[in-house]
C-alpha positions in Angstrom: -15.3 -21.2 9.8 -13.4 -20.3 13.1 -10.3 -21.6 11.0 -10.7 -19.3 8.9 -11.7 -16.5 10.9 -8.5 -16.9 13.1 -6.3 -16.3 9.6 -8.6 -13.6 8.7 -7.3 -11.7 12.3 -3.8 -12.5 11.6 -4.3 -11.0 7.7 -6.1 -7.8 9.5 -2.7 -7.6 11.7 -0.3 -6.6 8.5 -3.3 -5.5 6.2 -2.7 -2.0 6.8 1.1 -2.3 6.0 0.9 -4.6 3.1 -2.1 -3.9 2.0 -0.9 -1.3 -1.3 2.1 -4.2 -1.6 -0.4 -5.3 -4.5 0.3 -2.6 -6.1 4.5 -3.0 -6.1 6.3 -1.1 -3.8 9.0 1.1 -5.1 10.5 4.6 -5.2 8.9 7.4 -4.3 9.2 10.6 -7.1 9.0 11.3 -10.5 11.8 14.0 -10.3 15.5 14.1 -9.0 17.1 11.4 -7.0 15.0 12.0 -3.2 12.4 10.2 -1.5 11.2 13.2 -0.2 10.0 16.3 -1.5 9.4 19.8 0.3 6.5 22.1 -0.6 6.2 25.9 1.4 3.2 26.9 2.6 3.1 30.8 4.4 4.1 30.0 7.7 5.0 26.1 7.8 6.7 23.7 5.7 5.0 20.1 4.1 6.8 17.2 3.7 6.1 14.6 1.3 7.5 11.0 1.2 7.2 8.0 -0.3 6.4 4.6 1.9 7.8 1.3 1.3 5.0 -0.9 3.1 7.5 -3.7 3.9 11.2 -4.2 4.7 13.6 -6.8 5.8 15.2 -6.8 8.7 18.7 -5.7 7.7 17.7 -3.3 5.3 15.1 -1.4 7.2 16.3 1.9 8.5 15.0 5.4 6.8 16.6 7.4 4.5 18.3 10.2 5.4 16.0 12.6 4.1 13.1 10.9 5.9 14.9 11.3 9.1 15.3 15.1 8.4 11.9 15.3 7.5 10.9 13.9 10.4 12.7 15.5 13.0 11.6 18.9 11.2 7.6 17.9 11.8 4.8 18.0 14.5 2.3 15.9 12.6 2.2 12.7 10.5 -0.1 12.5 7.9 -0.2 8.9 6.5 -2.7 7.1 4.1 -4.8 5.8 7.1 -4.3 6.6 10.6 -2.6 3.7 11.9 -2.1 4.8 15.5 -6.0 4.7 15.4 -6.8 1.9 13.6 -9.4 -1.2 14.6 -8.2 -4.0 13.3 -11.6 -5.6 14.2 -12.6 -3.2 10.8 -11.0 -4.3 8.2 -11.8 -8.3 9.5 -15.5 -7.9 10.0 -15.1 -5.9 6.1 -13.3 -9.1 5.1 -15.9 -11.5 6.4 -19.0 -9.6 5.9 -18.4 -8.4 2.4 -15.5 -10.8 1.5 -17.4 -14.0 1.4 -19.4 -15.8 -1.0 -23.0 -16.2 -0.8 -23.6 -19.7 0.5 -23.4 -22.2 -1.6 -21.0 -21.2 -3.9 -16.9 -21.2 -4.1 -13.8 -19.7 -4.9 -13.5 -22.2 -8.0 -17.1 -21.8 -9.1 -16.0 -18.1 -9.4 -12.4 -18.2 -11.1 -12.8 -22.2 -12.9 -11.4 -25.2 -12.0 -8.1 -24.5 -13.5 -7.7 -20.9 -11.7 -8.5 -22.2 -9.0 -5.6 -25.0 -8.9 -3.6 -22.6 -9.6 -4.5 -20.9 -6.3 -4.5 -23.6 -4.1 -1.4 -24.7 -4.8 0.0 -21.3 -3.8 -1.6 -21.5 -0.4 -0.3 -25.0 -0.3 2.9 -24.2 -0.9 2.5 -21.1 1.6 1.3 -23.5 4.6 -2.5 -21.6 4.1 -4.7 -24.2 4.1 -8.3 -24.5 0.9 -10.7 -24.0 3.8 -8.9 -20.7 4.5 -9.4 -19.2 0.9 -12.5 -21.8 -0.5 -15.4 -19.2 0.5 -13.2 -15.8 -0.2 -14.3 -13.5 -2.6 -11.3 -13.3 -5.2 -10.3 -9.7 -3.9 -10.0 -11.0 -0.4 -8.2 -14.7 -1.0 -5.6 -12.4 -3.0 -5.4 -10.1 0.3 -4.8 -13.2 1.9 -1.8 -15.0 0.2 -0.2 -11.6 -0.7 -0.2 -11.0 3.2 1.3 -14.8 3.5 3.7 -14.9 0.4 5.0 -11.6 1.8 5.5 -13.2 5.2 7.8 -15.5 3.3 9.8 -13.2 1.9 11.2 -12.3 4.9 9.6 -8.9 4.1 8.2 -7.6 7.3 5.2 -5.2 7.6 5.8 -4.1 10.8 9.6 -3.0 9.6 7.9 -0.9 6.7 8.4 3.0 7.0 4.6 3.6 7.8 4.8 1.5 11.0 8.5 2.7 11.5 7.2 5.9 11.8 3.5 5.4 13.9 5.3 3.6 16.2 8.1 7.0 16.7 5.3 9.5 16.2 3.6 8.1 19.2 6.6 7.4 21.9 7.6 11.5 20.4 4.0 13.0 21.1 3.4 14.2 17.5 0.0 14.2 15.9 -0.8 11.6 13.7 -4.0 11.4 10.7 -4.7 9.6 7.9 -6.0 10.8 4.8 -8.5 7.6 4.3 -9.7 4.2 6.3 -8.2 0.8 5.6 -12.2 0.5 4.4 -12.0 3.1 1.7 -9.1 0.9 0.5 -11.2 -2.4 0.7 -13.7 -0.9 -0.5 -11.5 -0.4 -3.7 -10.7 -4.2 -4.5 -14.3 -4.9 -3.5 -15.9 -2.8 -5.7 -14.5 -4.6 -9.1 -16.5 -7.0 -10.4 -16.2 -10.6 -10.3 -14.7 -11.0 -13.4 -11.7 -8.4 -12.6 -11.4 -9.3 -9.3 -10.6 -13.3 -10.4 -7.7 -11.3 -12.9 -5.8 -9.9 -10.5 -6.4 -12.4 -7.7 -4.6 -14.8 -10.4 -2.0 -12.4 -11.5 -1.2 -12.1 -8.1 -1.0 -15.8 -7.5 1.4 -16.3 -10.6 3.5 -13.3 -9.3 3.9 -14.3 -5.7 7.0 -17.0 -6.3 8.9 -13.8 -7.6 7.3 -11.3 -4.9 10.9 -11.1 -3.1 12.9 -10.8 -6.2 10.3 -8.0 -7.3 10.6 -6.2 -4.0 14.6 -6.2 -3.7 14.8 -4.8 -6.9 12.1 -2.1 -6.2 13.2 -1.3 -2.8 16.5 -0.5 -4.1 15.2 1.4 -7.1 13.5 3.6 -4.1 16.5 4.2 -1.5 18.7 4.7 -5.2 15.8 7.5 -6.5 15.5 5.6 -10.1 12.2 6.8 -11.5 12.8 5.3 -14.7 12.7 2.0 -12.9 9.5 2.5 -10.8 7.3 3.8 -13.6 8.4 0.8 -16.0 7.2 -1.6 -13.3 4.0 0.7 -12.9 2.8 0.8 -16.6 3.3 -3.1 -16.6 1.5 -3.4 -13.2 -1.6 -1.1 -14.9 -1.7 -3.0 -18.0 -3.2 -6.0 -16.2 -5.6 -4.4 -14.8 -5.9 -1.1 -15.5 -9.3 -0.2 -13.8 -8.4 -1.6 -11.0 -5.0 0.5 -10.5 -6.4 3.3 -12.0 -9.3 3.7 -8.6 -6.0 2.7 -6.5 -3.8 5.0 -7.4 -4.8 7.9 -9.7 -8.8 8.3 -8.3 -7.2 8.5 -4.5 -4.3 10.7 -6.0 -7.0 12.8 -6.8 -9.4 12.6 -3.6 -6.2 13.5 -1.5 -5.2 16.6 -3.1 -7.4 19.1 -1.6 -5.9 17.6 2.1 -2.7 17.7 1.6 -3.2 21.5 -0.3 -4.9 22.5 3.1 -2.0 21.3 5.1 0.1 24.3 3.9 -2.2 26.8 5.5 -1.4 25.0 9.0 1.2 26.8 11.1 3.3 23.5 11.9 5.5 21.5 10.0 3.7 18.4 8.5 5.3 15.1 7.1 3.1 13.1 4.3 3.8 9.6 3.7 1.7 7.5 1.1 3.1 4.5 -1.0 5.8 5.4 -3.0 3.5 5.0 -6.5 1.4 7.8 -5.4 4.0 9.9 -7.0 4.7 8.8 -10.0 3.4 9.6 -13.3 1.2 12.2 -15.2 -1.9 11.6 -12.4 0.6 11.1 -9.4 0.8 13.9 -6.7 3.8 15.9 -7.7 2.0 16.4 -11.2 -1.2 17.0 -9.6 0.7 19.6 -7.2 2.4 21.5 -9.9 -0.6 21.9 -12.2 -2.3 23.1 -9.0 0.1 25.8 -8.7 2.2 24.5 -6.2 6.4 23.8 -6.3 7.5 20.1 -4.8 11.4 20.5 -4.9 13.6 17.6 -3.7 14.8 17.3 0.0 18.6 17.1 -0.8 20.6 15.2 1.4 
């Protein structure tokens, strides 16, 4: 048990940054070539970019337009407040409602052959059974996508949300969130059993191509090619389409009315949410322009 805990703290570590990696990272947009788009408000100006949760080390500086975007803005708004953020949350979540009831396991719950399947992964990812055995399937896929993501060479810490908390808070700005890492557990712990074992082994089958799948994504982003990023986001839905459906589209929808409100502030106000957010007929620039509202690319 204090085995496991111990890799539960280090998971809570990078959770926040790699947490939405579940979902693909890519580019941000559904129009033009930018990774940022501008909306006017009557006295300020928002911002709105999409994050890449995790980058490699020579291949992590910010777009150009992000580093306008930046500069322009007092406040960061991000998907959860990172500067503020307990990482003591999202492990007592895990532990408290990501374990099994005593006396049962992670095979009893996905089958004998699932669960092979899984522990050879965390074999072959140095993360040893007693880590994952008593894990809920949502939370032993939290687990070995934060470790296969480690092996990639693909660091949270380098991704564009902590790039950014870490500048917002030497340069004084203001940074919020729009939700708590718990509302997004909350997310993968709300599916049943029965979807939760599906995506925990469609995440296990996908990890040996996790770095392929994020090169090829991440340059999809910094190259602004939509078509690219929606492809990889109807095949990610067709899986399990409930489950991306509450992680996407639903939050899409419970963050509008915030980020609407930021464009009756007086300052200048930079949004950055996972790249996915804006893609597609219930991603934000199509939730923005039914609502009335005019997203226009930040040209280089």
């Amino acid at each position: 048990m204090i085995f496991r805990q111990s890799f539960l703290r280090g998971l809570a570590r990078g959770l926040a940054g790699s947490l939405l990696l579940a979902t693909l990272a890519g580019t941000a947009g559904a129009r033009g070539t930018s990774s940022v788009w501008v909306m006017k408000g009557a006295k300020n100006t928002v911002y709105l970019a999409g994050s890449v949760h995790a980058l490699p080390k020579d291949h992590a500086e910010l777009p150009p337009q992000l580093e306008r975007a930046y500069a322009a803005s007092r406040s960061v708004v991000m998907e959860v407040d990172l500067d503020d953020m307990d990482p003591l949350e999202a492990v007592q979540f895990v532990t408290s409602r990501g374990t099994l009831p005593e006396g049962e396991s992670l095979g009893d719950v996905i089958g004998a052959a699932g669960y092979a399947r899984v522990v050879k992964l965390a074999a072959s990812l140095d993360v040893p059974e007693v880590v994952i055995s008593k894990l809920e399937p949502w939370a032993a896929a939290m687990v070995l996508t934060q470790f296969a993501l480690q092996k990639t060479g693909y660091d949270p810490q380098l991704g564009i949300d902590m790039q950014l908390v870490d500048r917002a808070r030497a340069d004084g700005k203001t940074i919020d969130g729009l939700e708590t890492v718990i509302d997004q557990l909350s997310i993968f712990d709300g599916r049943s059993f029965e979807e939760q074992s599906k995506f925990l082994l469609e995440s296990a089958d996908d990890a040996p191509m996790l770095g392929d799948d994020l090169r090829r994504l991440i340059g999809a982003w910094r190259a602004g090619d939509v078509k690219a990023l929606e492809r990889e986001l109807d095949k990610e839905r067709k899986t399990t389409p409930g489950l991306y459906d509450e992680l996407l589209g639903a939050r899409n929808r419970k963050w509008l009315p915030k980020i609407e409100a930021l464009l009756d502030r007086d300052d200048d106000v930079l949004v950055v949410v996972g790249a996915l957010h804006f893609v597609g007929h219930d991603g934000l620039l199509e939730l923005l322009s039914k609502d009335g509202h005019k997203p226009v690319p930040l040209k280089q």
